[in-house]
N, C-alpha and C positions, 0 to 999 in steps of 0.2 A: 522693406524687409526689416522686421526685428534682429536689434540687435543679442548676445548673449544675455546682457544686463537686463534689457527688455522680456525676454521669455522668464526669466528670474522673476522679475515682479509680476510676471501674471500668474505666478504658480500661487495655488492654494494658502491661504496665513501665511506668506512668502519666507522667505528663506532667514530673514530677517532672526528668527527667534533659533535658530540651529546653529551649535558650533561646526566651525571649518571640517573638521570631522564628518559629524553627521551632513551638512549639505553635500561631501563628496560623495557618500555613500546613497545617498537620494540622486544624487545622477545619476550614477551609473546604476539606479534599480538592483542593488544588493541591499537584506538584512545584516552586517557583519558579526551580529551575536548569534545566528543561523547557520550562517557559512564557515563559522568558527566551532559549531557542535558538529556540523554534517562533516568537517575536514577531520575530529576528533576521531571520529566512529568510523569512518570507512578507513583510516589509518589504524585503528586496531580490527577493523575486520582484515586487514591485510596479514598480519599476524595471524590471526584465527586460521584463516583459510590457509595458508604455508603450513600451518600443522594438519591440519584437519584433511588438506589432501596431500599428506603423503611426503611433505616435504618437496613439492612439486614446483619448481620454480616457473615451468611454465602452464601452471595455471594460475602462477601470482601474475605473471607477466599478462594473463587473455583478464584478470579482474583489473589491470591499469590500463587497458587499453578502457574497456568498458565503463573506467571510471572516467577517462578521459572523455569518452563519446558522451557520457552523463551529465559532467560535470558542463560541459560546452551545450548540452540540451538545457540546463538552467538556466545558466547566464542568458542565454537566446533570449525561452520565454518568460524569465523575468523584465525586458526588457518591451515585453505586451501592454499594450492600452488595454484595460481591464471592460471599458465601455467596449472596446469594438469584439474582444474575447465574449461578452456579455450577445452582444448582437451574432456573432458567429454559432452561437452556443446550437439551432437546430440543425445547421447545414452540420457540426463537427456531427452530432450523433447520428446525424441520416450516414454521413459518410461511413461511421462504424457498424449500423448496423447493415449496410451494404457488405462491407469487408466480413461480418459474419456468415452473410447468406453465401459469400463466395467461397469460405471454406467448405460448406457441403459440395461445392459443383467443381472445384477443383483443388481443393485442402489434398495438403500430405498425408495420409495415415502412418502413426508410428507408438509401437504398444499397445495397441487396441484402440490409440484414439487417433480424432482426424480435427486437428487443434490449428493447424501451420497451413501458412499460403509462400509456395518456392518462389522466390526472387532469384531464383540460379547461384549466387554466389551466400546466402542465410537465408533462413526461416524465418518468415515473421506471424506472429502468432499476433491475429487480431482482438483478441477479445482487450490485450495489453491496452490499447488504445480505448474499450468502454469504459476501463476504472478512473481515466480524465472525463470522458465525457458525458458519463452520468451522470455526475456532481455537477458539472458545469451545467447541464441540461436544464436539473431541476431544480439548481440556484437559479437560473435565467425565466426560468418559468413563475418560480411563485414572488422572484421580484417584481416581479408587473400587476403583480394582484396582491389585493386583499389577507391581510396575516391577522388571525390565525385562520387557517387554509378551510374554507367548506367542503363538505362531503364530495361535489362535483368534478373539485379541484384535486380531493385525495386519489379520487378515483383515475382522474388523468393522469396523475405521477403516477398511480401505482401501473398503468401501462406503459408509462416510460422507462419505469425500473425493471420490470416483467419482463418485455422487451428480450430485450438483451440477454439477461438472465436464464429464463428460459431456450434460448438459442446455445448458451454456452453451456447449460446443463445437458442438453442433448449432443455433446461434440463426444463423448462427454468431459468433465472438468468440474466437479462440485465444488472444492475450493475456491476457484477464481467465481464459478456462477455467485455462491454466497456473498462473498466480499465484494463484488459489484454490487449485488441487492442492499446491501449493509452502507456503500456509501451513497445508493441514494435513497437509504430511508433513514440515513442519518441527517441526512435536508431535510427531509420531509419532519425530523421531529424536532429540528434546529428552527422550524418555520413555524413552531409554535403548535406542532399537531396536541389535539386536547385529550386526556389521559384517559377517555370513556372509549376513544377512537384504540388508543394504546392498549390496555384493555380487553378491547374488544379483537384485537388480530392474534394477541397470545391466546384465548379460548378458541379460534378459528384456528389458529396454529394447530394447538393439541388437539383438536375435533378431526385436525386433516393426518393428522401424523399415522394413522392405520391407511387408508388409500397411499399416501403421498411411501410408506415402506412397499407395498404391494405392487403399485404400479407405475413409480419412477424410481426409484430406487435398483441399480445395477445389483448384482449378486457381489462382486469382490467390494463395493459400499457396505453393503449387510454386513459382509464378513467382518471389514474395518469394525462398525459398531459396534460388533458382538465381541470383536478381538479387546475393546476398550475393555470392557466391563472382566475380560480373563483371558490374559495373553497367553498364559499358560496353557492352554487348552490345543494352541498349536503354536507352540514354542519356537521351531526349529520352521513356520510359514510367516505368518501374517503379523503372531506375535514378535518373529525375532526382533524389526527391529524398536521397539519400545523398549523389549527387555532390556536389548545392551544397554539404550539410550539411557535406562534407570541404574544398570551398575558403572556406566562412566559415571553418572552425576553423583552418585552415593560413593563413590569410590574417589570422589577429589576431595570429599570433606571439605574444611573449610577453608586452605590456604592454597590445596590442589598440588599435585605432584610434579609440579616446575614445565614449562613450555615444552614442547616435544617431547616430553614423557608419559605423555598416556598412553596405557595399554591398549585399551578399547580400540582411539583411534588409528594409532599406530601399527597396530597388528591387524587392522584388518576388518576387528570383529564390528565394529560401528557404522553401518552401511548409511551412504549419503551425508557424510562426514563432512563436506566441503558444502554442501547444500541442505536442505532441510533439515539436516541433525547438528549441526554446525555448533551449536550452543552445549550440546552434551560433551564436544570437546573443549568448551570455553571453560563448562563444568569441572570435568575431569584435570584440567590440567593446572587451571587457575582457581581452583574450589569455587568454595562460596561466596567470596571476597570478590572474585572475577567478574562470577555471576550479579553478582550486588554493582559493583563497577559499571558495567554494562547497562543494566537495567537505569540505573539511574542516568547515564546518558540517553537513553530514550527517555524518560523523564522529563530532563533538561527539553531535550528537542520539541517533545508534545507539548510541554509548558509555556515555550517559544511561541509555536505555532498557537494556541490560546490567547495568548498575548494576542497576536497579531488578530486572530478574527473580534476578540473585546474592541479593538480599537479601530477596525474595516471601518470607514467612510460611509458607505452604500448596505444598502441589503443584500442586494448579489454578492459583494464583495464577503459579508460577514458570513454568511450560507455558506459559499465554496469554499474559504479557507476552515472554517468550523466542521464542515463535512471534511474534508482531505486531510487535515488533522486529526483526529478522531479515528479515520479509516485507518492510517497511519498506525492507530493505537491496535487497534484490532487486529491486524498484521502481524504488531508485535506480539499481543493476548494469543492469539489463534497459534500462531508458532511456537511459543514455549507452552500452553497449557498440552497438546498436540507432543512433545518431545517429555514432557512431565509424563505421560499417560493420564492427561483429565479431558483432552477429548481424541474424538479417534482421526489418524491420518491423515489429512487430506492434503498433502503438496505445496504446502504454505512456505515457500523460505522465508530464513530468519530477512528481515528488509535490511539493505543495504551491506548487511554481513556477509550472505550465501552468495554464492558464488552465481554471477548471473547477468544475462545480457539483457533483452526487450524489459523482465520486471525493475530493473536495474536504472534504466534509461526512462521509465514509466514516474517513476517514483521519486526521481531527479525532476523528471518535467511538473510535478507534481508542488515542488518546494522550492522550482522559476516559477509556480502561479503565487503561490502565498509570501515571496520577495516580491514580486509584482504588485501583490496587495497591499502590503508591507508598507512600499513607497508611492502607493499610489495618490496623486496630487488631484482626481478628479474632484470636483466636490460633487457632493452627495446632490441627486437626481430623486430621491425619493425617501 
């Protein structure tokens, strides 16, 4: 049986060259410059969210538990063999896209959609689990081949990405279906995809955009779109809540009219205050300075997570943390462009700030894979 000291020297460039510090934190599979931005942010989203619902102690109270449930989904799977996650990676996504097809055959309907599979006691909404398993899927896939990837190889990711995607737009769910597609065609062009191929899907894009309005697109989708371009037009429906969302943010200027003093959210008029509008009250209350504050701590975090895929070990390794980072980024783009009015609606909460449980817990387990990676001692396989 090895001793402690023994498994020490069989780790990667051993331990040997790390202060006492850093080898404690390579135990226990924490980044602690990670874990010290992610503690930053969800401690001012705590704030955020006390104002933004209402002064509600017990929705600060259901976001600490959920950060609790989060924070303990991390540590776990930071604490993953990155090769045996690597090897898991078909079984994880047969497992999701299973949980997809079960929402059609006994999904909960609620709002016109049928999203949720009843556990009796919470709702668990499967597609949550494709935004891990995409990335994982198609960083596991094109680490075993050939980079930069052949037409044959695009073609089989672009069914793995498809997949999915296309089952959650039919729930329906255009937000999440996008932002699935987007992290796994953020591998796909992490893996080196060639610019003619790039290229060549934005003219396929706009070639499909007349069918793809006609006949997958919902009508209250249309309406979002057309609301983007003049909210005015139906002010008091579809436009309302953009408008307020623009007179909270114009109305905090630059230093914002001190914590619990916003109008907008405070009275009522800024609908989804605690969730996807969340940042109009960041806006509002803490101007522009707030908004600046914020933004640069997603900044910090994305930069973080860069760091760590520049320096991934393995190819899998540098794929999935450079796709989940990056996703990460888009989360944050798609949520504030979406509350700015530059693109239209689509149910994106702000990450880690909105109030929120499965996206919550998703997105945590997300930042246990890229600590995982972080400290991962395998050496490189390929």
């Amino acid at each position: 049986m090895s001793s402690s000291s023994d498994f020490l020297r069989q780790l990667p460039d051993s331990a040997a060259h790390f202060s006492r510090a850093e080898s404690f934190w390579r135990r226990i599979h924490i980044d602690p410059v990670l874990l010290l931005l992610l503690l930053l942010l969800t401690g001012f989203g705590l704030f955020a969210l006390y104002s933004g619902s209402g002064q509600s102690l017990a929705v600060v109270k259901r976001q600490l538990a959920f950060y609790f449930i989060a924070y303990c989904a991390m540590f776990t799977v930071a604490q993953l063999d990155m090769k045996l996650l690597c090897r898991w990676a078909p079984w994880f996504y047969g497992i999701g896209i299973v949980l997809l097809i079960l929402v059609y055959i006994v999904g909960v309907q609620a709002k016109g959609a049928q999203r949720w599979i009843s556990l009796g006691f919470i709702r668990f909404q499967p597609s949550e689990v494709l935004k891990i398993a995409v990335p994982v899927a198609m960083a596991a896939y094109f680490s075993s081949r050939m980079l930069p990837p052949k037409l044959k190889h695009i073609i089989a990711a672009l069914i793995i990405v498809g997949l999915p995607a296309v089952l959650i737009l039919k729930q329906p769910d255009l937000g999440t279906s996008i932002l699935i597609a987007a992290s796994g065609l953020l591998v796909l062009f992490l893996a080196g995809l060639r610019w003619r191929y790039i290229l060549g899907s934005f003219c396929l894009l706009g070639a499909s955009a007349w069918p793809i309005w006609n006949y997958v697109l919902h009508g209250y989708q249309k309406q979002r779109i057309l609301t983007l371009f003049n909210p005015e037009a139906d002010r008091f429906g579809a436009g309302w809540n953009t408008i307020q969302a623009k007179i909270a943010i114009g109305s905090g200027g630059l230093n914002g009219k001190g914590w619990l003093n916003g109008s907008q959210s405070q009275l009522d008029f800024l609908p989804e205050s605690h969730t996807d509008f969340i940042i109009a009250v960041l806006a509002e209350e803490f101007g522009f300075v707030g908004v600046v504050a914020l933004l640069a701590l997603y900044f910090a975090i994305v930069s973080r997570g860069l760091f760590i895929a520049w320096t991934a070990q393995t190819t899998f390794n540098r794929l999935l943390a450079g796709s989940l980072i990056l996703t990460f980024f888009v989360y944050i783009f798609v949520n504030v462009a979406m509350v700015g009015g530059l693109l239209p609606v689509v149910g994106v909460p702000l990450p880690l700030v909105s109030l929120g449980g499965t996206s919550l817990v998703t997105l945590m387990l997300a930042f246990g894979i890229l600590m995982a990676i972080a400290t991962d001692t395998n050496k490189p396989s390929n």
